[in-house]
TILOMAR-997272 format. One record per atom (N, C-alpha, C, O): z, x, y negated; residue in one letter. Coordinates in steps of 0.05 Angstrom, whole numbers, plus 5000, padded with zeros to 4 digits. Example, Ala and Ser with C-alpha at 12.3 -4.5 7.8 and 13.67 -1.06 7.14 Angstrom:
2
515652645114A 515652465090A 515652645066A 516952855066A 514252575045S 514352735021S 515752584999S 516152684977S 
END
This chain:
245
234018737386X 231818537388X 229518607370X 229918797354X 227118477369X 225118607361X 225318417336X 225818177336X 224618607309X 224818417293X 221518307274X 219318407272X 222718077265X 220417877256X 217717987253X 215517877252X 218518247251X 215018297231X 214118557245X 212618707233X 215218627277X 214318847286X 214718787317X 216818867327X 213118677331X 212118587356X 212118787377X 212918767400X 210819027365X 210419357387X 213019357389X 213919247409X 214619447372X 217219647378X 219119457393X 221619497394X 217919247403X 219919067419X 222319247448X 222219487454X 223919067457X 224119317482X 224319117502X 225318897498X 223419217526X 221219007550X 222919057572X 223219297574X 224218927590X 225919007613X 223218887641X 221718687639X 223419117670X 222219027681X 222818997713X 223119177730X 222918707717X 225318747744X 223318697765X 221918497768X 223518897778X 220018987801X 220619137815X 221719347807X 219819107843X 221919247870X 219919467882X 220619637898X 217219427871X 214519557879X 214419757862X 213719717838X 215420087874X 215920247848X 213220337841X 213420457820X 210820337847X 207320377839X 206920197816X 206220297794X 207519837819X 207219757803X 209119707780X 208219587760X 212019817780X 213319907756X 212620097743X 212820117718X 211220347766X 210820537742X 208820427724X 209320417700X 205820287737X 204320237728X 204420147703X 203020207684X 206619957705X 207619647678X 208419877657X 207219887636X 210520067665X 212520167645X 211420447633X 212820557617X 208320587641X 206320717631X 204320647612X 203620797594X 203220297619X 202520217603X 203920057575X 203220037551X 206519947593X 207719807563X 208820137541X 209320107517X 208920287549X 210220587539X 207620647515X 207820667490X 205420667533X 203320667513X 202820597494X 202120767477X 202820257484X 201920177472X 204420127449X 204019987430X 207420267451X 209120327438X 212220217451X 214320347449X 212019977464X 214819867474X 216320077486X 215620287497X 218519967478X 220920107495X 221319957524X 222019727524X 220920057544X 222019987564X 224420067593X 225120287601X 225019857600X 227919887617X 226619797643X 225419587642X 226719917664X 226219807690X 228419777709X 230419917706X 228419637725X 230519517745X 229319397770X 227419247770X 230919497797X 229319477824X 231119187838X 230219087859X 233719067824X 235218857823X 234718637804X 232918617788X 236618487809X 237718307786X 240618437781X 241418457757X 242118517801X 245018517805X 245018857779X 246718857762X 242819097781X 241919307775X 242419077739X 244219047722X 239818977741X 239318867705X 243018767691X 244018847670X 243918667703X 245818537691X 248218737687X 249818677669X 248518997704X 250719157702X 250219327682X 251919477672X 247619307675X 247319627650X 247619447620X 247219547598X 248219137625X 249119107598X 247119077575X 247519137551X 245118977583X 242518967560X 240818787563X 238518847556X 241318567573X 241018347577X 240718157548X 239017987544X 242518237530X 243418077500X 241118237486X 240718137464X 240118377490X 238418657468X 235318607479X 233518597462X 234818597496X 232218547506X 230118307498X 230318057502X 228018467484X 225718227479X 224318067496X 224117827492X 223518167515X 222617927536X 223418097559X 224218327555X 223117937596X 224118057613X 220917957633X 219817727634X 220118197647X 217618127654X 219118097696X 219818287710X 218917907703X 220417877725X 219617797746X 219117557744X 218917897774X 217217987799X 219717707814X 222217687813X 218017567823X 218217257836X 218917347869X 220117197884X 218117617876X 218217657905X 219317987903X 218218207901X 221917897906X 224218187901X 225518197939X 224818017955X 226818377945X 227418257974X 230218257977X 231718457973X 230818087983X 233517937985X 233517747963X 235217577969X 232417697941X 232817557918X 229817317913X 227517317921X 231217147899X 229916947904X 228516967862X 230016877845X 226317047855X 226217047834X 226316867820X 226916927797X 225716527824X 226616317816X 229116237822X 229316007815X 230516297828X 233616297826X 235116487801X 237116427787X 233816687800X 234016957776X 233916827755X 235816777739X 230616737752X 230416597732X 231716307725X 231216227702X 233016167739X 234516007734X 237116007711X 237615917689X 238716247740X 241116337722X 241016427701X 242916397685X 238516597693X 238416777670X 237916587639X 238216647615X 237016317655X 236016187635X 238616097624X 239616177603X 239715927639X 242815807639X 243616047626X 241816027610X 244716227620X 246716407613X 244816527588X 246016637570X 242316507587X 241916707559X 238016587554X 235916707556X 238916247544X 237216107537X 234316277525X 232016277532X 235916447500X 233716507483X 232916717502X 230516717497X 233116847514X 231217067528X 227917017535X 227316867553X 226217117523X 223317007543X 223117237565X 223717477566X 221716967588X 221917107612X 219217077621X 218016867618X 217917297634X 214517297635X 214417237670X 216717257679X 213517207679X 213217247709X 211017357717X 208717337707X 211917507737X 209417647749X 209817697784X 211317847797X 207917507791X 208117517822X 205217477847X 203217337844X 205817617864X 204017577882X 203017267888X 200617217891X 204517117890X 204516837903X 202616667891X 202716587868X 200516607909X 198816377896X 198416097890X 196615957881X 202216067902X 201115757908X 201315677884X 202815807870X 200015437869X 201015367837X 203615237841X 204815207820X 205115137863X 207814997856X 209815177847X 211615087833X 209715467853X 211915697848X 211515667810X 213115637791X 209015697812X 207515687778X 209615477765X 211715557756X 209115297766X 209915007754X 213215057754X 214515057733X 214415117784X 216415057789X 218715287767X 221015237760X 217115537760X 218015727745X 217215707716X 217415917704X 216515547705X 215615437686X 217515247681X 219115287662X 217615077694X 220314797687X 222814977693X 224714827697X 223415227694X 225815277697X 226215467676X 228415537668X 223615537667X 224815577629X 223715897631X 224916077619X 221415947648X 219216277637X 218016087623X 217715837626X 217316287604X 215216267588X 212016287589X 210216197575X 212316457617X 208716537618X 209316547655X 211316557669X 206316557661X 207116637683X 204116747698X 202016617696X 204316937710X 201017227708X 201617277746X 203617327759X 198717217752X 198717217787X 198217557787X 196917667769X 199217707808X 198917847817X 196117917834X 196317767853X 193318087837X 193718307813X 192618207789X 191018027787X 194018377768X 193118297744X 192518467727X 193718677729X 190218427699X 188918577679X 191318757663X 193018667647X 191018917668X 192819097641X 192618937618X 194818887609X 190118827603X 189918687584X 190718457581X 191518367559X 190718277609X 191917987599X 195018147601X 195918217578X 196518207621X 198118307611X 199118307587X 200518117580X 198618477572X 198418507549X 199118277528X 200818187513X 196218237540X 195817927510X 198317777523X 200117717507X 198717707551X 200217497546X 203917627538X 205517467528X 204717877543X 206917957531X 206617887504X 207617667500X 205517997481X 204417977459X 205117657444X 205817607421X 204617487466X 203317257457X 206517197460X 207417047443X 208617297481X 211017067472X 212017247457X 214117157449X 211517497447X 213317597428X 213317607403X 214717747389X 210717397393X 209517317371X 211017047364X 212216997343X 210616887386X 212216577390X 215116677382X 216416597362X 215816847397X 219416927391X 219516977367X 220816817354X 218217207352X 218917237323X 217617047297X 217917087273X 215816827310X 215616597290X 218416427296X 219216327275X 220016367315X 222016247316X 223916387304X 225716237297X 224416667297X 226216877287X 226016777261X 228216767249X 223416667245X 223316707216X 224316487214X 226216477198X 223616227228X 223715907226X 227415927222X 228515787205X 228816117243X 231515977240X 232216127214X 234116037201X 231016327206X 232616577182X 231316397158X 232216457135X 230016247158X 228816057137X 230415757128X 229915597109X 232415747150X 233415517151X 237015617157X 238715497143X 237615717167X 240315767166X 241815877146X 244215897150X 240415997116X 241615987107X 242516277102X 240816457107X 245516357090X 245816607084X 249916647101X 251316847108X 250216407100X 253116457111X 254116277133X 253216047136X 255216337141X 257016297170X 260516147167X 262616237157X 260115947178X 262815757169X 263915757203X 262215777220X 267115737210X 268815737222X 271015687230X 271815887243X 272515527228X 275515397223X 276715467202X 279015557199X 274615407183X 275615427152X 274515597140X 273715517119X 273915897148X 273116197143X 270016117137X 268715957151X 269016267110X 266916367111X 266216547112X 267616677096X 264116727124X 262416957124X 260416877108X 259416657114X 259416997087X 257817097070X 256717387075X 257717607071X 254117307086X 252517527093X 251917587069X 253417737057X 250317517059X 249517547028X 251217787011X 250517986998X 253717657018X 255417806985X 256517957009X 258917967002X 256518077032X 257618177056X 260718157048X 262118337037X 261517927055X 265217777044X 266417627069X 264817537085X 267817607072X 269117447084X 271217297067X 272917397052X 270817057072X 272416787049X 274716657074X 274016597097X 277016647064X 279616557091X 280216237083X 280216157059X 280716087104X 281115777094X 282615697065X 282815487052X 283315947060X 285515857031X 282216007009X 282615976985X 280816087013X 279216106988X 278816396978X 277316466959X 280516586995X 281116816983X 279417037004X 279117057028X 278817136988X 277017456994X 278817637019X 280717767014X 277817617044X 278717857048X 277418137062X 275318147075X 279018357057X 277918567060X 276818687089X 278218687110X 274318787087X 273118887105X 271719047113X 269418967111X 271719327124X 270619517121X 268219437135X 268519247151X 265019577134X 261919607139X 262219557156X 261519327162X 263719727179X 263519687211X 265419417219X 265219347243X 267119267203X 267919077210X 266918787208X 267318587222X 265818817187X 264018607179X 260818587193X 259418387192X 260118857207X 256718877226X 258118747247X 256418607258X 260818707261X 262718757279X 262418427284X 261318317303X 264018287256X 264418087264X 261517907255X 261117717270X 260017927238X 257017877234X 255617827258X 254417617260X 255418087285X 254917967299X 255617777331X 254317717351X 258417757322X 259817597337X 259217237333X 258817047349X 259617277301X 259016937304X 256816907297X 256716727280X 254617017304X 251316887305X 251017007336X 248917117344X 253816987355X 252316987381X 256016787395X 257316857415X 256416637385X 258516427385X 258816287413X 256916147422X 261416317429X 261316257454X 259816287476X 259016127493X 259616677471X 258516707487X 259016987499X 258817167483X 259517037519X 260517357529X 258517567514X 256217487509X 259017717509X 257517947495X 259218197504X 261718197501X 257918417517X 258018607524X 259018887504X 257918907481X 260119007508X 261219177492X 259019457487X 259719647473X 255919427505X 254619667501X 252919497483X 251819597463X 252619197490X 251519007461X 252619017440X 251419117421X 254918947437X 256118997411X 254919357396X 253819387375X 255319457406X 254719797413X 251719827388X 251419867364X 250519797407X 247519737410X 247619537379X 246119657364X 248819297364X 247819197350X 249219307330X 248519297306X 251519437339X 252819457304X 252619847296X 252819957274X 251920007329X 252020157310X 249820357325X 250320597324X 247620287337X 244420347345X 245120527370X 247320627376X 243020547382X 242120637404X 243120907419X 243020977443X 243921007399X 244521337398X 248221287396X 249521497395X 249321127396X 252321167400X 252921167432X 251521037447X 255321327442X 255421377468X 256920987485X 258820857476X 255720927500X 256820747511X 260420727518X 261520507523X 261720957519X 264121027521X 265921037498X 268321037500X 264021047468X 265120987451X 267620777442X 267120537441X 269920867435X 272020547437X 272520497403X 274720437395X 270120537383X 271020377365X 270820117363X 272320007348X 268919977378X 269119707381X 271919607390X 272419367384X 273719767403X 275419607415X 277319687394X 279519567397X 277119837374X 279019867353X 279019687331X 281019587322X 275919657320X 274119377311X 276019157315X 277819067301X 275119097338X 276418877353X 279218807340X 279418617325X 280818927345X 284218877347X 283918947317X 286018857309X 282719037297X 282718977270X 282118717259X 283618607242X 280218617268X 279418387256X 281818177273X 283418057259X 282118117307X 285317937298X 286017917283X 285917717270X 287518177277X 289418237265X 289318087238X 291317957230X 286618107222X 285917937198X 285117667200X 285917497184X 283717627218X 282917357228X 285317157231X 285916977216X 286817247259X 289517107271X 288616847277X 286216777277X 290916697283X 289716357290X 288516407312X 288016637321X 287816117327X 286416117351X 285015827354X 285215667336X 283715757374X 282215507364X 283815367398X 283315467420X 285315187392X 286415007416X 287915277432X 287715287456X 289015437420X 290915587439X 289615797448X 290815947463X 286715847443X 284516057453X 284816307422X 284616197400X 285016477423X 285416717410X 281316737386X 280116867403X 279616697368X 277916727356X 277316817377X 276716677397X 277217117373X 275117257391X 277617287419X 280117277417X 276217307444X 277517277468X 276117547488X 273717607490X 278117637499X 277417827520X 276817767548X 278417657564X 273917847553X 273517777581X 273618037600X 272118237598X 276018007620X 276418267627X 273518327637X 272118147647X 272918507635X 270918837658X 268118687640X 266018807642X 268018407621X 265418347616X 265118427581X 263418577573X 266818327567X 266218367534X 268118197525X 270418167533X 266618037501X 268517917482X 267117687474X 264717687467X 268417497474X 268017197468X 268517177436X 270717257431X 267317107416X 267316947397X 267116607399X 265216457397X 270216557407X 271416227411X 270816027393X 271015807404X 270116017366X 270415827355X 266915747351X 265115917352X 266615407346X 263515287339X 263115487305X 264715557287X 260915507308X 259815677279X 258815527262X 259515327274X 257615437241X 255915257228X 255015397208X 256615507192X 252715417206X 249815637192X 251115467162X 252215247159X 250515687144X 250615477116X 250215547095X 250315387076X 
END
C-alpha cells in the first residue's frame, strides 16, 4: 500500500476491457511514477491475489459480460478500504450517483483529460493517506487479542499470563500483519507481498512454515475456531476481534 507521505509510488490496478484505452491509462499512470496492474476481468483482478495491496482500483462501468456496478458492489462489501475510481462511457448521471452510493470514490465520464485523470487519482490518494495518518495517530502502538499483546513498538509479543514470548523478524512481520487485517481472508501472495516485498517468488512456502509456527505458539482458538484459520485454495483468516491500544 502506498504509504502516508508518498502518493506517486502508489500501485494503481486497472480493470478495462478496451485494450487502446488501458494502454493509454497504464502509459500515463507509468509516467508520472505509479506502479500499475491491468486486468481485462473482474474474475482476472481477483485470481492474481492483489486486491489487499492495491492503492486505488480505477474501474470501467461497461466491461462485457460484467456489470461494473455490481463489481463495485462486491468489492466494496469484501474490501471496504479499497478506493475505487470509475471510469465510464455512460452519461446518464443515475449510473454516477448510483456508483457513488455504492461506495467509488470518484467517478470520470468517458472521454477524459489525462489531467483530470490525474488530479482526480491524486486527489483520493491524498484523502487515503490523510486517513492512514488519522488511524496511525490514534491507534496507538499495540495490538490486544484474547489476552495476547502485540507490541509493535518493543516488536514483543506478551501471552495472557504476562510473559514474553519468543519470535523471530519474519514471525512477528507475519503475525503483525495478520492482526491489523483481522477477520479477514488474506491471500498468501499478500501476506508475501507485505512481509517480505515484491521480489519474493509467489511459490515461496515460508509463509506456510510462518504459519504453523506461530499456532504452534499462539494455540487456543476463539469458540472452537483455530486464531489464525485456513481457507482452502484462498489464504488465512486471523479469527479473533483485535483492539488497537
Amino acid at each position: 500500500m502506498v504509504s502516508p507521505d508518498n502518493v506517486e509510488r502508489a500501485t494503481v490496478a486497472i480493470l478495462e476491457d478496451d485494450p487502446e484505452i488501458r494502454e493509454l491509462v497504464t502509459m500515463l499512470l507509468e509516467r508520472e511514477g505509479y506502479e500499475v496492474l491491468v486486468f481485462e476481468t473482474s474474475k482476472e483482478l481477483a485470481a492474481k491475489g492483489v486486491l489487499e495491496r492495491i492503492d486505488c482500483l480505477i474501474l470501467d462501468l461497461m466491461l462485457p459480460g460484467e456489470d461494473g456496478l455490481t463489481i463495485c458492489r462486491s468489492l466494496r462489501g469484501d474490501y471496504p478500504g479499497l478506493p475505487i475510481l470509475i471510469v465510464t462511457a455512460k452519461s446518464d448521471p443515475v449510473d454516477r450517483i448510483v456508483g457513488l452510493e455504492l461506495g467509488a470514490d470518484d467517478y470520470l465520464a468517458k472521454p477524459f483529460n489525462s489531467r483530470e485523470l490525474l488530479a482526480r487519482l491524486r486527489s483520493i490518494l491524498r484523502r487515503t493517506r490523510e486517513l492512514t495518518r488519522d488511524r496511525l495517530g490514534e491507534v496507538g502502538t499495540g495490538l490486544a487479542f484474547e489476552g495476547w499483546l502485540l507490541r509493535v513498538d518493543a516488536h514483543e509479543l506478551i501471552d495472557p499470563e504476562g510473559h514474553a514470548v519468543a519470535l523471530t523478524t519474519g514471525e512477528f512481520d507475519l503475525l503483525h500483519v495478520l492482526a491489523s487485517h483481522p477477520q479477514r481472508v488474506l491471500s498468501r501472495e499478500f501476506l508475501i507481498d507485505a512481509t517480505r516485498g515484491h521480489g519474493a517468488t509467489p511459490l515461496d512456502r515460508v509463509i506456510d512454515v510462518q504459519i504453523g509456527r506461530l499456532r504452534r505458539k499462539l494455540g487456543g482458538a476463539v469458540q472452537g475456531t483455530p486464531l489464525i484459520r485456513t481457507v482452502r485454495g484462498d489464504g488465512y483468516v486471523f479469527s479473533p476481534r483485535v483492539k488497537p491500544c
